[in-house]
N, C-alpha and C positions, 0 to 999 in steps of 0.2 A: 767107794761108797760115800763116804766125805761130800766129796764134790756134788754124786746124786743126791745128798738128803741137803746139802746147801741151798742148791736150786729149786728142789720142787717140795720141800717139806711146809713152807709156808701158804703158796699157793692150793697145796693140795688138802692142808687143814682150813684154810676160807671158805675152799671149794665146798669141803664135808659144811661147813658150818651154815651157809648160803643152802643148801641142800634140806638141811634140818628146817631153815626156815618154811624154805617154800611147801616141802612139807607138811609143818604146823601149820600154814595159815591154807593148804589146801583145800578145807572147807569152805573158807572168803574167798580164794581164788577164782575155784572150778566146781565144788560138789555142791554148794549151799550157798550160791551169793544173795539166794533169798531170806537169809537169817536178819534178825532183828540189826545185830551189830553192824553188821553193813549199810544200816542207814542210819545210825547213830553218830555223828561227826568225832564225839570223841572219843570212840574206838579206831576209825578212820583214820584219825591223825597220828594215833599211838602208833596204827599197824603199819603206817606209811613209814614214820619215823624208824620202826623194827626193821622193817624189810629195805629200806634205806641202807642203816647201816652195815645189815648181815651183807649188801651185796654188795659194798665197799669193800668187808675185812674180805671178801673174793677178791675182788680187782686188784685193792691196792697190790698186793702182792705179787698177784701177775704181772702188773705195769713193772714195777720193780725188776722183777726176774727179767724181762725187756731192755731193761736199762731205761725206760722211758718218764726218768724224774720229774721231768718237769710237767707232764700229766699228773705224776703220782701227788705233786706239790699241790695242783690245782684240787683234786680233787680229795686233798685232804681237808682244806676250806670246808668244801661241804660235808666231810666226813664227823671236822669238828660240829657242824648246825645239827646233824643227824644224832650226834653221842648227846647233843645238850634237848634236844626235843624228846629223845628216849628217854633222859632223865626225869624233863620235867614235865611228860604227860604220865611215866609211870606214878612219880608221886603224886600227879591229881586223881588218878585213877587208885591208888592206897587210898587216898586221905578219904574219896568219897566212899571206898569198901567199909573202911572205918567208921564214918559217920552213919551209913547206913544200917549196917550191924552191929551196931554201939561193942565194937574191939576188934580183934582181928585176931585171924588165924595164925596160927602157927608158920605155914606155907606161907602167907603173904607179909610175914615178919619177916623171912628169911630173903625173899625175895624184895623187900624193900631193903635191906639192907647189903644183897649183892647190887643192886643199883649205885649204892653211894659209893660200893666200893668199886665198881664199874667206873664211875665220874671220876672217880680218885687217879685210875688207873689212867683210864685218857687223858685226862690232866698231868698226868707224870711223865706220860709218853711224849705228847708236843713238848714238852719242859725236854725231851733227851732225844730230841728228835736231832740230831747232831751226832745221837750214838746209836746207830743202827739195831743193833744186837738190842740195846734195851728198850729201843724203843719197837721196838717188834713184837719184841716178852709181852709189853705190856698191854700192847693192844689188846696180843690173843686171849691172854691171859682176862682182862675185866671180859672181851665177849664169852671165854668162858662161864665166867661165873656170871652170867645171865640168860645164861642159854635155857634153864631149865622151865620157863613157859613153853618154849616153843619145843624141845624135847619131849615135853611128855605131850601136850597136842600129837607130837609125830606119832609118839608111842604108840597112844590113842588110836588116831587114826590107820595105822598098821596091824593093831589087834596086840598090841605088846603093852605088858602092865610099865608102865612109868616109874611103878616104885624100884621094880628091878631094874631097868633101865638106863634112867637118865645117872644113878651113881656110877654105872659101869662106864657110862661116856664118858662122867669127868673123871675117871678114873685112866681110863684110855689115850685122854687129850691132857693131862699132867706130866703121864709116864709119858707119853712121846714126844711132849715139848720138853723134858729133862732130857730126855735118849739123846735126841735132836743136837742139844747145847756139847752133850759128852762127843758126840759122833763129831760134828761140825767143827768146834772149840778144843777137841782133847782134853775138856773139865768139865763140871756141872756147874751148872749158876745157882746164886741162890731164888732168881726169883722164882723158878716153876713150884719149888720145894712151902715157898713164904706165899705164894700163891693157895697151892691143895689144903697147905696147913692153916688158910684162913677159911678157906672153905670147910676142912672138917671141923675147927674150933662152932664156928657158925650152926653146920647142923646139929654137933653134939649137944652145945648149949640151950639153944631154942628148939623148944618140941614142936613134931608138926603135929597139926590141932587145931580145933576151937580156940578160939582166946579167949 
């Protein structure tokens, strides 16, 4: 069992993740490319940037499980321009939410601040990219904790309320990247644990709301 959740436990949580996306954005995709935002350049660029990355945190791990590093190398180049255009079109898309309803909601506090900690994550990752195991954690881990746009999109568009929802997936995708570390490792690490626990600190603290 080891050996199965070594091989395909990464791959196959990309896979769900990439899925989520394409999902969320199936209304820009396929049902509505007539909507406003689709010709707005800088929604355009966010969504490029989003679905950019979601289809990396898939590949890369595939290539991986291939043995095929030296793709994985390459394409981690672009994976770093994808995690830094994610960054820095969500915070122009905060700051103008901000300016234009003089404060900000509850939801896009929370979500401006799993971004930073997103950038933190990728940035920790290349820093240990030498150490496989953590630098793996940390990828899934920040696209975790930014998932919850395009999660409740999917919700949405599925007829599933978001509010139930999207806590059960990160609830889902913590507990199974912990399983994952105990099964594979024979111990638990701490990041999956320092991961969920920043995540719930986060939502306890800031109300979702009006600001």
């Amino acid at each position: 069992m080891g050996k199965v959740t070594s091989e395909y436990y990464y791959p196959a949580i990309g896979a769900f993740l990439f899925l989520t996306a394409i999902v969320g954005f199936s209304d820009n995709l396929f049902t509505d490319v007539g909507q406003p935002s689709n010709s707005d350049p800088k929604f355009i660029i966010h969504g490029i940037f989003a679905l950019a990355w979601f289809t990396l945190i898939a590949v890369q791990p595939f290539l991986i499980s291939r043995g095929e590093i030296s793709a994985h190398r390459t394409l981690g180049v672009i994976g770093a321009v994808a995690a830094a255009g994610l960054v820095l079109t969500t915070a122009y898309l905060q700051t103008l939410h901000y300016l234009r309803n003089d404060g900000i909601s509850g939801l896009a506090l929370i979500n401006s601040i799993m971004i930073a900690a997103f950038a933190g994550c990728v940035v920790a990752a290349i820093a240990n990219r030498h150490r496989p195991q953590t630098h793996k954690n940390l990828m899934m881990i920040g696209s975790f904790l930014v998932l919850e746009p395009l999660a409740s999109r999917a919700a949405g568009h599925l007829g599933l309320s978001p509010v139930a929802i999207v806590p059960l997936i990160w609830l889902a995708l913590f507990v199974s990247l912990a399983v994952r570390d105990r099964v594979v490792l024979g111990r638990f690490t701490i990041l999956p644990f320092a991961g969920f626990a920043f995540l719930i600190l986060v939502l306890v603290l800031v109300p979702i709301g009006p600001g």
